[in-house]
C-alpha positions as CSV (number, residue, x, y, z in Angstrom):
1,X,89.8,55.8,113.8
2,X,86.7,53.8,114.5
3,X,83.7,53.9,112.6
4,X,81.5,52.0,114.9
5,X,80.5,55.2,117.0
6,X,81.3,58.8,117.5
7,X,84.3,61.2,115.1
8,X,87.1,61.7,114.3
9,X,89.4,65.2,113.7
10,X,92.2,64.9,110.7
11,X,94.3,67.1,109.9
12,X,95.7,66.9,106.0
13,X,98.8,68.8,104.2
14,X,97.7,69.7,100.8
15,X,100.0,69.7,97.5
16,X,100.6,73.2,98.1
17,X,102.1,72.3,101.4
18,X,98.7,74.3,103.7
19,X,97.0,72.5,106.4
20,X,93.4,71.6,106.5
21,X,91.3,70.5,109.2
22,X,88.1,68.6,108.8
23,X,85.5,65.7,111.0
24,X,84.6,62.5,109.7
25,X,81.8,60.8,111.1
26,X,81.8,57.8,108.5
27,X,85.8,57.0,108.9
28,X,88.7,58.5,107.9
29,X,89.6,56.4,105.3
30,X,86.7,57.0,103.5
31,X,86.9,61.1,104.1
32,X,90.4,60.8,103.0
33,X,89.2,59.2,99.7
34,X,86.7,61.5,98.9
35,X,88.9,64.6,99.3
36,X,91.3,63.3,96.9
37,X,88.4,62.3,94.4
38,X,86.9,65.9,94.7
39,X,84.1,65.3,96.3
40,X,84.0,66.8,99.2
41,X,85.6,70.4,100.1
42,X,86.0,73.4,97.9
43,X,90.1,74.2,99.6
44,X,91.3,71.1,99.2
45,X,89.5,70.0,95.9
46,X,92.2,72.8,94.2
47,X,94.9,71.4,96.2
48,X,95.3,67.7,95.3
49,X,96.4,65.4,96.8
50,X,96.1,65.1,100.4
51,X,98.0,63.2,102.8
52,X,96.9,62.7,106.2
53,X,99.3,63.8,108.7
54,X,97.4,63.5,112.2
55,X,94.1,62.1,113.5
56,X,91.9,61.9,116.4
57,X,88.5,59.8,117.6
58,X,86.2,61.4,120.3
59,X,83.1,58.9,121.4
60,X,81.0,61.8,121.3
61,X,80.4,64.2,117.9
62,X,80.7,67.3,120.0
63,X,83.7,66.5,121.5
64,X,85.3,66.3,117.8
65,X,83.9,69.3,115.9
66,X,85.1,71.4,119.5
67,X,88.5,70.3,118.6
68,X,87.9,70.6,114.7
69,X,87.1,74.3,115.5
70,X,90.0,74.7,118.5
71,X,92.2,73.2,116.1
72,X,91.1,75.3,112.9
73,X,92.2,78.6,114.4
74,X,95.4,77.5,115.4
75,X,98.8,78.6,113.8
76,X,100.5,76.7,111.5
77,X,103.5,76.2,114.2
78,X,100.9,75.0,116.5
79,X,99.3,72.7,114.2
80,X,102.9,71.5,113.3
81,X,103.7,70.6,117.0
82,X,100.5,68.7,117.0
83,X,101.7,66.7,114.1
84,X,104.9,66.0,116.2
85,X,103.2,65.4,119.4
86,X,104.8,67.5,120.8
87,X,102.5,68.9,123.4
88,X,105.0,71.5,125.4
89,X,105.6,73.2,122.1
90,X,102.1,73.7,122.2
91,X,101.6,75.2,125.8
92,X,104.3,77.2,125.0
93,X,102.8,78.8,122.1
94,X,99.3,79.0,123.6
95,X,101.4,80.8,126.3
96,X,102.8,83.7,123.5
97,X,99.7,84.5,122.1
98,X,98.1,85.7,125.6
């Protein structure tokens, strides 16, 4: 993810195997680090570590807290095929809940 302009949306699996789903404006490496330091997040501060399982940069901040909040609200199957890329999983379960 750049840190030169714009976000980025991360996704993390926590020790206790849960999802969380968070922006980082100054890079994800540095986000990354300060959940696992503590600093930063009251859910994953009690689950420790983190491990970053997907990532995405949008040019504009908007554009990444939209998808921060789209992605938030998703299942954890949903969120799972994201991880995998696998996008027609995803239609398909956008499909089931409607």
């Amino acid at each position: 993810m750049s840190e030169e302009s714009g976000a980025g949306v991360y996704m993390v699996r926590c020790a206790d195997d849960s999802y969380y789903v968070g922006s980082a404006r100054l890079g994800l490496e540095r986000r990354l680090s300060e959940h696992n330091n503590g600093i930063c997040g009251v859910y994953t501060a009690k689950r420790l570590p983190v491990t970053p399982v997907w990532s995405e940069h949008f040019q504009k901040i908007t554009d990444a807290i939209a998808v921060e909040r789209q992605v938030k609200g998703w299942p954890r199957a949903k969120k799972e095929a994201l991880i995998r890329g696998d996008f027609g999983s995803i239609q398909m379960l956008a499909k089931r809940r409607t």
